[in-house]
C-alpha positions, -999 to 999 in steps of 0.1 A, spaced: 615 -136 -307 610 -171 -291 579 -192 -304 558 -212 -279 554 -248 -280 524 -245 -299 535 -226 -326 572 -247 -324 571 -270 -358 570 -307 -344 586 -337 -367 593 -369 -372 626 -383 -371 646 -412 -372 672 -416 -357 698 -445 -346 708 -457 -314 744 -471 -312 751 -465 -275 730 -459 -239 744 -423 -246 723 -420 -273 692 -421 -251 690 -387 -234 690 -373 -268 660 -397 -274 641 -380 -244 652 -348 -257 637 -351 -287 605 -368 -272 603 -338 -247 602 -312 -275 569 -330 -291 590 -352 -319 575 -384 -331 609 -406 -330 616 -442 -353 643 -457 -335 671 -483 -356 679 -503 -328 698 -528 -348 734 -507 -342 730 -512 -302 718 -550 -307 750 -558 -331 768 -550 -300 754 -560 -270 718 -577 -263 718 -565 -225 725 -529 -233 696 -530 -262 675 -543 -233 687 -524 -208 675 -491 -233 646 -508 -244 632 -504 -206 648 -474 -198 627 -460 -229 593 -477 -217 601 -465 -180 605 -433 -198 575 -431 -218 553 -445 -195 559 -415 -170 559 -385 -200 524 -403 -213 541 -410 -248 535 -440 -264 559 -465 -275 559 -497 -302 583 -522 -321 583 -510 -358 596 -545 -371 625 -566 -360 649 -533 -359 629 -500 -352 610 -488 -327 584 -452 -325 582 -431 -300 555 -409 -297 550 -379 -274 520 -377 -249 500 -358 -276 500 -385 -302 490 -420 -295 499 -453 -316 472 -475 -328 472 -510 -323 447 -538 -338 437 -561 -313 461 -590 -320 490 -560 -319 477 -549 -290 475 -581 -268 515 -589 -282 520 -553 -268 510 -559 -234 532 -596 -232 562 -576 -244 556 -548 -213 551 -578 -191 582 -593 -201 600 -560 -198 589 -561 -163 597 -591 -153 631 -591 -165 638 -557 -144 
């Protein structure tokens, strides 16, 4: 017997990212309702412009499911599907918006 999504358990994980291969499992995980804390700090060891290049791809992605997405320190990041939101005080919220700008503007 199958469960619907409603009655699916929903977690949250943690999980690392070493390579851009990592990232569909990242959506995967996002699609099925998962909160997600990223370690970004395996990718970065290796190469700055891939941890860049994943960082957007993840925003892009986000920003189309209705997720939410926020640096967690210098090496995580949390996902969030469209059903849960991230709260931000002012300050973190205003640094927020220069990082997406950035982002942007480095695409």
């Amino acid at each position: 017997m199958k469960t619907s999504k409603a009655e699916q358990s929903l977690y949250v994980k943690a999980l690392p990212l070493h390579a851009l291969s990592d990232i569909d499992q990242i959506k995967s995980e996002i699609r099925l309702g998962n909160v997600l804390i990223v370690r970004i700090t395996p990718l970065a060891k290796k190469s700055v412009e891939e941890t860049k290049h994943a960082i957007n791809e993840l925003c892009n992605f986000i920003k189309n499911e209705g997720g939410d997405i926020a640096r967690l320190g210098e090496e995580r990041i949390v996902i969030t599907p469209p059903s849960i939101k991230i709260w931000r005080s002012k300050q973190e919220a205003s640094e927020q918006h220069r990082l997406k700008e950035q982002s942007i503007a480095i695409q």
